[in-house]
N, C-alpha and C positions, 0 to 999 in steps of 0.2 A: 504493500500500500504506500503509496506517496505521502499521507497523512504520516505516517511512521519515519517519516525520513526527515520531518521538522518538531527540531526541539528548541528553537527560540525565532522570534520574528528575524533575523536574521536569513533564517532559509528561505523563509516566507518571501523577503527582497531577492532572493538569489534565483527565484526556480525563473522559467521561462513563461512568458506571457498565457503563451499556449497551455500552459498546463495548468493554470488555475481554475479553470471552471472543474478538474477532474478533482482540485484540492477541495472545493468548496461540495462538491459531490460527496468527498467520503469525507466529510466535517461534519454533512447532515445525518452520514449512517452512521455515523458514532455516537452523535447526541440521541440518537432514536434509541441507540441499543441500548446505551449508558444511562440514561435516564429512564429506562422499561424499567433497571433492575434498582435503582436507586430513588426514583422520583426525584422530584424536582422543576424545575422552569424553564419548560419548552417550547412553547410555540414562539417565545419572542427570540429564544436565540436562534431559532430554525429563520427567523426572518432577517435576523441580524449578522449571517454568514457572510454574502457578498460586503458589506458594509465593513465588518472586522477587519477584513482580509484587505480588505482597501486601506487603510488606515493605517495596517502593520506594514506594507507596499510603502506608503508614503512618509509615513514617522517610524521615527526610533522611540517606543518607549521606556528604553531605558535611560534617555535623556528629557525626550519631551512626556508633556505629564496629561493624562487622559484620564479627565473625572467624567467616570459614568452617573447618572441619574437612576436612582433606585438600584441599578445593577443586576438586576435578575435577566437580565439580559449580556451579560458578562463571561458565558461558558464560551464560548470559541475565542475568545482574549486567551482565558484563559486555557485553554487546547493550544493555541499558538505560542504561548509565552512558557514552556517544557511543561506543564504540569498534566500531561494529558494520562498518564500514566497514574495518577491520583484520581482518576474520577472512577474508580469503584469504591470508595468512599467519599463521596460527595454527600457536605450534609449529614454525615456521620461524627460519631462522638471520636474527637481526637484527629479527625479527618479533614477533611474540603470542603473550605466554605462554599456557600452558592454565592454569594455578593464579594465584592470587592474587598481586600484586605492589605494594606500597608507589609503585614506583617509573615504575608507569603510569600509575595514575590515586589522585587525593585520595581517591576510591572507595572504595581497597581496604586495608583497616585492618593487616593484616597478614600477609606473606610462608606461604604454605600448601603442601602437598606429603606431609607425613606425616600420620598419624593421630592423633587423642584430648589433643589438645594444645589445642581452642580454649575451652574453658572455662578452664585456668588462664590464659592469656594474658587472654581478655577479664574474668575476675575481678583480673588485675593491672592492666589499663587501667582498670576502674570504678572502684576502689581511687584512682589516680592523680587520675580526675576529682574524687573526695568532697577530697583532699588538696590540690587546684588549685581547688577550691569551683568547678566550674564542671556545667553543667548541659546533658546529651544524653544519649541511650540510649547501651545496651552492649548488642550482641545476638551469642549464640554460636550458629551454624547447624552443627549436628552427625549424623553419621548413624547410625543404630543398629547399622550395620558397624563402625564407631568406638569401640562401648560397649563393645567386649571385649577393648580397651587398659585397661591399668592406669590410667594416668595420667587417665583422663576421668575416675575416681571417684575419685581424691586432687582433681585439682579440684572435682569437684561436690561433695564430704564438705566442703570449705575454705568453697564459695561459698554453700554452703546453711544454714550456719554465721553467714558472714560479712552478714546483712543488707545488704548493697550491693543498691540495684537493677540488677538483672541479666535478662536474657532468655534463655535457652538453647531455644533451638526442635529440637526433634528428629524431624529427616525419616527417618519408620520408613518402608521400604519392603520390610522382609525379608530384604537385600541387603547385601554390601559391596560385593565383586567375585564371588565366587562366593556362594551362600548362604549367612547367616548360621547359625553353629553354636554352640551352650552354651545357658546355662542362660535369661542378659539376654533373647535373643533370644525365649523361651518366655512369660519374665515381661509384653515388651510384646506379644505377642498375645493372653494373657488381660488386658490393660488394653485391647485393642481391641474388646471383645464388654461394654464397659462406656459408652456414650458420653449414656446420661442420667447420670450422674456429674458433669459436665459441665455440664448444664442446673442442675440442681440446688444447685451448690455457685456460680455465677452468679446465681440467685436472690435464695440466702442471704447472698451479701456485696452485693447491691444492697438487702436490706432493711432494713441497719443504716447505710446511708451514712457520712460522716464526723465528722460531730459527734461532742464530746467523750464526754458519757453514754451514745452509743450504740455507740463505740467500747467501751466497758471493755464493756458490756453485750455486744458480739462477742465479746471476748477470752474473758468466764466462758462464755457457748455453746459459743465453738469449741472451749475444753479442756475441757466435759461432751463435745460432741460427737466428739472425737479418743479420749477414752475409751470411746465410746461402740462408735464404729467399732474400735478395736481388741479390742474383748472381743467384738463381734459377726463382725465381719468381720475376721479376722488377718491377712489377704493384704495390707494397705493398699499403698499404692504405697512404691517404694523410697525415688524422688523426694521426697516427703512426710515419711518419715521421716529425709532429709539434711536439712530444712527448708524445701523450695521449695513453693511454691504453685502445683500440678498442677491442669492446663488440658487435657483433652482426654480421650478422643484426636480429634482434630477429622481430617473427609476434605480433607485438599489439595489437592485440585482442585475444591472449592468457593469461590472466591474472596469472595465476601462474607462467607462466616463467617469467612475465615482476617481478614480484614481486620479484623471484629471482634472477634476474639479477640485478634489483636495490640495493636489499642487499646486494648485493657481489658487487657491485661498492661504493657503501658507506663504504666500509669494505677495500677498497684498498687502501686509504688515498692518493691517487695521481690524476692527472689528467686524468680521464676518458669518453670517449665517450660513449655512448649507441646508437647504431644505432637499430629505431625501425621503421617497416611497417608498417603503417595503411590503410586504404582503406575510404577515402575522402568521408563523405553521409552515409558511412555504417548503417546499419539497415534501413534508407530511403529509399526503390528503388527509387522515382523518383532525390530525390539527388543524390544515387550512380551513375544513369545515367547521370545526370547534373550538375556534382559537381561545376562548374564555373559559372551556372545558379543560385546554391542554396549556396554559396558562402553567398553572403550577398543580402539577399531578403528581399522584401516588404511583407505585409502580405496576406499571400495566402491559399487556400485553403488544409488542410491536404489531403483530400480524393482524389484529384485530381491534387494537385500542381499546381495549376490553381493560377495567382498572383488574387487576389482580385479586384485589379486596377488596368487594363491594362496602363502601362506607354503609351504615345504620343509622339509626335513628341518633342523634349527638346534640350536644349542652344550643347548639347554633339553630338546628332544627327545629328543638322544643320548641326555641322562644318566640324563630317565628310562626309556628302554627298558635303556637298560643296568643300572640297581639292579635292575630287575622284574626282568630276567635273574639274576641273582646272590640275588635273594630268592626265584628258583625256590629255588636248592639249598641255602642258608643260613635257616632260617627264623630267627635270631636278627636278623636284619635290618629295621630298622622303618625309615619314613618321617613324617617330619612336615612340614607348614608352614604358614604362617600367611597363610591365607586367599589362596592364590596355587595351588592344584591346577594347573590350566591352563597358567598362566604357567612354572611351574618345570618344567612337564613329568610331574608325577608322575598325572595322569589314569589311565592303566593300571594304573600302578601300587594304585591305588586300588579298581580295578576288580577285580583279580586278586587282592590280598590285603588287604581292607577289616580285616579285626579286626588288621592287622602298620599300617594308613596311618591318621595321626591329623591334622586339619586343629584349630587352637588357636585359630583367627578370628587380627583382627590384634593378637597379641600375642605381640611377637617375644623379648621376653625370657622370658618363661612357657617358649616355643618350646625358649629353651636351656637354661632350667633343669632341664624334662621332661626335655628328652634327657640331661643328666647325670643323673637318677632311673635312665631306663635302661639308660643306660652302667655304673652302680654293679651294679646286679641282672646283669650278664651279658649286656646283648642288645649288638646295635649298632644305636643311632641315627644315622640321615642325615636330617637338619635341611638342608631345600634352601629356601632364602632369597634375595631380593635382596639385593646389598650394601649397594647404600643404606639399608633395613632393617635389617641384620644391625647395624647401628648403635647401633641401639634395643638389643640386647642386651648390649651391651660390658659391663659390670660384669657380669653373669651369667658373660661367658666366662673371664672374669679367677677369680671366686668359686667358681663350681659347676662347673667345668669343667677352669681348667690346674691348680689349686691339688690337685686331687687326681690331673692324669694319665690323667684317663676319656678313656677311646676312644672321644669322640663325631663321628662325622663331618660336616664344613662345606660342602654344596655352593652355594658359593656364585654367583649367577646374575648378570647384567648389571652384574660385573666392568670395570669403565673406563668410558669416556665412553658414552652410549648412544643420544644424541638427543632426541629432540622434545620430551622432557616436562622438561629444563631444568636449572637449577643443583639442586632437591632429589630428583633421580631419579638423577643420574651416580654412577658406584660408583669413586670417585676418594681412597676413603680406607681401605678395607681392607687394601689391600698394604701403609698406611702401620701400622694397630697392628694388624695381626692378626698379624708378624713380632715385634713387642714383647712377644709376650705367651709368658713361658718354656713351653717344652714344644710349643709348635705347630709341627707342618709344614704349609705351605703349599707346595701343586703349582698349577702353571701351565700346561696344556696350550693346546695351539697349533690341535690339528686334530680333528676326532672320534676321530680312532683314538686319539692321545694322553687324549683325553678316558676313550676309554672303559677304557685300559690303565691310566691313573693312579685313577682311582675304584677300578678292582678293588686295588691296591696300598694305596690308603686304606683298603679294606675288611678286605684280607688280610694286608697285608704290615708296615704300619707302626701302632705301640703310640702309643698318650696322641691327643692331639685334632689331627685334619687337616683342613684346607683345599682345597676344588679350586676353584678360581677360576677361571670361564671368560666372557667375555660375550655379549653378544646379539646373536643371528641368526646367519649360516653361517660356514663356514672357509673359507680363503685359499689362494691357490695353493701354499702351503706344503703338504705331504698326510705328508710321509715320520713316521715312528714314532720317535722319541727319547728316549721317557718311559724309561729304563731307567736313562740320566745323569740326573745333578745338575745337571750344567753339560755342555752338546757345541760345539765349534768346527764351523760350519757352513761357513766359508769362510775359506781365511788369505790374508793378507797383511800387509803391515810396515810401511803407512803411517800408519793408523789402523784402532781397534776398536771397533764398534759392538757395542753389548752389551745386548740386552732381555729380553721374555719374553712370552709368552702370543704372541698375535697379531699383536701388532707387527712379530712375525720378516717377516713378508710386507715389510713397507716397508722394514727395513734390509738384507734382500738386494735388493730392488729397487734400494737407494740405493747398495750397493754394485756394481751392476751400472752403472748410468748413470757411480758415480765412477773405475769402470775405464776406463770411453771416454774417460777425460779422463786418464787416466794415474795415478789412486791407486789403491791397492792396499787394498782394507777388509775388514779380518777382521773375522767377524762370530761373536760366541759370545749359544748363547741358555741362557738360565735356564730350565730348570722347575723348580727347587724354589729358590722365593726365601728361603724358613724353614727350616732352618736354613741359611745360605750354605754352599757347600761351596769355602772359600777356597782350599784346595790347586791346584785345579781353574783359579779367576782367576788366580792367581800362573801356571800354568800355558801359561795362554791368555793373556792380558793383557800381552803386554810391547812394545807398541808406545808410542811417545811420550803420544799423543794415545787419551785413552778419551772416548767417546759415547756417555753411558745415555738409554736412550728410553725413556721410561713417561707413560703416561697417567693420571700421578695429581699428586697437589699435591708440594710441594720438600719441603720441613720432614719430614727420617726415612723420605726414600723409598728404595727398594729403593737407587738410583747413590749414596747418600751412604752405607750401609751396604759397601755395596762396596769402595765409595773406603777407608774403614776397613780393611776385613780384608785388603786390596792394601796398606794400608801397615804394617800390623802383620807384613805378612811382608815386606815388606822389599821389595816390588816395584810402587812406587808409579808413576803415570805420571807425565810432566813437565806434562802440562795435564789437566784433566778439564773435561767439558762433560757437564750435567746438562739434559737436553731432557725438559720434562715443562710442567704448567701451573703452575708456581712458584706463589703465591699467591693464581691468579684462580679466580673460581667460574667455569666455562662455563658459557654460555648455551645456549638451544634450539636446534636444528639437524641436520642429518644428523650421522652419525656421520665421513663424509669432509669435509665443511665445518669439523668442529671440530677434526680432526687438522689440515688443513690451515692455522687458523687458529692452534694450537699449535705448529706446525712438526714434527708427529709423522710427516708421509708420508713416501713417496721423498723427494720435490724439498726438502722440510723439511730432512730430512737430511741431503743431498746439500748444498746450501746451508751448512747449518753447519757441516761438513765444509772448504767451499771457504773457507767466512771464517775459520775458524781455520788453513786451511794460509798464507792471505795474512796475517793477524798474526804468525806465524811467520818470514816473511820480512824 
């Protein structure tokens, strides 16, 4: 195989013109294969083949520096840049990230995962180069699913502005994760029905070349001609009117034009766009048909597309049959989110009541400021988000949301550690300021039924902005219904208390079950509403020597140090506290049992900490 005979972009420059289309052929049959057995994020790198290969053609990135956007579009970078031989653990614990990482390879310019972020970044690192007087490209690879973040147009208004040479390539393929929706979206498919534009304005900056007189002689043309275009044609590009000098829309799976158009934008020394098409899945049929399907998949069957493990009923699906349920009888009830239908669950909902369901693309702050809009007029908004997302909103919740008390509702999705896709996907920070924030109650449900008992309670029962925090995939041998406390003691004893919430409850009964064959006695109290603490309740429960809080989230303000407070405020503090959580590490890629495990969050975690604090005791 010719894929096998490059192990850095290096070869990628060297093979011969002619054999690229065969390279870009077996790039596709390796992500097909590689990702059957791994899952992972396919269809956008199946469309971002020709585009890669272009780019490693034209740049060095081990000089110049190429921040992707979001990155899950990232796998043939890195295929090209030696690590293709690491992708049977892709996504794996100890293994290969899917997004961009500094700290694999010289490669990768900087840490990726969220959206609409890589123009400011890469207009900071240009910036740094002009300041270090040193000399290589800055290229930002962006997707037009990305352009409906705020923050891509504060940096592109900054960098189009800013004279720095810069590259912002933008792989429009219609796409985020599910289809793209607003206004951007519209803007670049009438810039795509325009592609002598293109030829034209390549021409006209090759017929002035650079000499001095013919340079000013450009300058008077191009501002008759910018007037020219604006009083004739008022649509001009957006791009254009930030200050960039727009290139396309060129087809991305033509490889020698992308080639040359990158040259010749590396060659202008100013702020330029490359508007490029691709086609989402490409070379896949069954992803070109289902490119929101094969988006970020499980491992599935090549021959068939068939997922390997059909997914089940999970914490995402409850909750949206459950809203749709309750927005039968309620029509003040609306749904938003930002470009995640699928993922959150709200598909049906969407189906069943399309003028109550509004997707915002990804733009998660927008997300919560609507819904305070709605909350004010009288409806109820449920804003169903990842937590890692919900992120992106924080000032909004704080601003538009506790400050006035709106009843906006938070379902929030893939709550704690989640797996394969890494330290910027784990929802390991919510519990810690969504509790800070006056006025929120945050619920914790444990099992679907709690799920679907506490939503309705969000909906119906409780005033100002709530929280349902729940994570990904199924429930746990826990099943029984408890949403009714604050706080319930599940199990007593008088040796030690383990104390958590959400899901966890599965391991600390387990851990109390193993720490009874050994002869300790472990009361186990669980939390569902970590906001506002119902301290009565701890003082209550809590009077064993030794407390053990388990959470799956960072130390600094989490739920057991809250605790620990309102325990000593009433005068019923333990003589030791042990706070089991991931103190200050980011976790890595992995199962979701591999990371508890490696936190000390399971049974045997427990049980263990448990046993080492009874022997310090002694």
């Amino acid at each position: 195989m010719l894929l096998e005979t490059i192990h850095s972009p290096a070869g990628v420059r060297k093979l011969p013109a002619d054999q690229l289309p065969q390279l870009c052929e077996e790039l596709r049959e390796f992500l097909v294969k590689s990702v059957s057995e791994t899952g992972g994020h396919l269809a956008s790198n199946l469309g971002a083949v020709e585009l890669t290969v272009a780019i490693h053609r034209v740049f060095d990135t081990e000089q110049d520096r190429l921040v992707f956007d979001v990155g899950h579009q990232c796998y043939v970078h890195k295929i090209l840049t030696g690590r293709r031989e690491q992708f049977g653990e892709l996504r794996q614990y100890n293994g290969l990230s899917g997004f961009p990482k500094p700290r694999e390879s010289i490669h990768d310019a900087f840490v990726a995962g969220h959206a609409s972020n890589s123009v400011s970044v890469a207009l900071g690192i240009a910036r740094a180069r002009t300041l270090q007087k040193e000399n290589y490209s800055v290229l930002a690879l962006i997707g037009d699913g990305a352009l409906t973040g705020g923050l891509a147009y504060e940096g592109l208004n900054n960098a189009g502005a800013s004279g720095e040479p810069l590259i912002v390539i933008l792989n429009d393929n219609g796409m985020s994760i599910n289809c793209n929706v607003g206004a951007i979206p519209r803007h670049l498919a009438k810039l795509r029905s325009k592609p002598a534009y293109y030829h034209l304005k390549k021409w006209y900056r090759s017929l002035f070349g650079r000499e001095p007189a013919k340079k000013r002689l450009y300058r008077f043309n191009h501002g008759v001609k910018t007037w020219l275009k604006r009083t004739l044609w008022p649509g001009s590009t957006l791009f254009e009117d930030m200050g960039f000098t727009y290139l396309g829309p060129i087809d991305g799976h033509d490889l020698p034009r992308l080639c040359d158009v990158l040259t010749w934008a590396r060659e202008l020394h100013c702020p330029v766009l490359v508007h490029v098409n691709t086609v989402k899945g490409k070379g896949y049929p069954y992803a070109e048909k289902n490119p929101d399907k094969f988006h970020g998949v499980s491992p599935f069957d090549p021959a068939t597309g068939l997922v390997k493990k059909p997914s089940g009923e999970s914490f995402s699906s409850v909750f949206g049959q459950t809203l749709a349920d309750c927005a039968q009888h309620d029509s003040r009830i609306c749904a938003i989110t930002a470009a995640m239908a699928d993922g959150t669950g709200l598909t049906d909902f969407a189906q069943r009541f399309p003028g109550r369901f509004f997707d915002v693309g990804i733009a998660e702050g927008h997300g919560v400021s609507m819904s305070a809009g709605l909350a004010a007029q009288g409806m109820i908004p449920v804003f169903a988000v990842y937590s890692t997302f919900l992120q992106r909103g924080y000032d909004m919740l704080i601003h538009d949301v506790a400050l006035e008390n709106l009843h906006v509702v938070l379902g929030v999705d893939r709550a704690g550690l989640v797996g394969a896709d890494g330290e910027t996907h784990h929802g390991c920070f919510d519990s810690l300021f969504l509790p800070g924030i006056p006025g929120f109650t945050v619920l914790c449900p444990a099992n679907f039924a709690e799920l679907r008992q506490m939503l309705r309670q969000a909906l119906f029962e409780i005033s100002g902005p709530v929280a349902v925090r729940y994570p990904r995939g199924s429930e746990g041998a826990f099943q029984k219904n408890t949403s009714a406390q604050a706080a319930v003691r599940l199990r007593e004893g008088g040796d030690v208390t383990l104390l958590t919430y959400g899901v966890l409850i599965n391991h600390a009964l387990e851990a109390a079950e193993r720490l009874a064959k050994e002869g300790v006695e472990a009361e186990v109290v669980k939390l569902n509403r970590i906001a506002p603490l119902d301290a009565a309740s701890l003082c209550e429960f809590c009077k064993t020597e030794l407390l053990l809080v388990i959470e799956d989230s960072f130390g600094e303000g989490c739920v057991g140090q809250r605790a620990a407070s309102a325990l000593a405020e009433g005068g019923c503090s333990p003589k030791r506290l042990i706070l089991q959580n991931l103190g200050g590490v980011f976790a890595s890629e992995g199962s979701v049992s591999q990371l508890e495990h490696r936190f000390k969050l399971d049974a045997a975690g427990i049980a263990g900490a448990v046993r080492e604090a009874k022997v310090h005791e002694q």
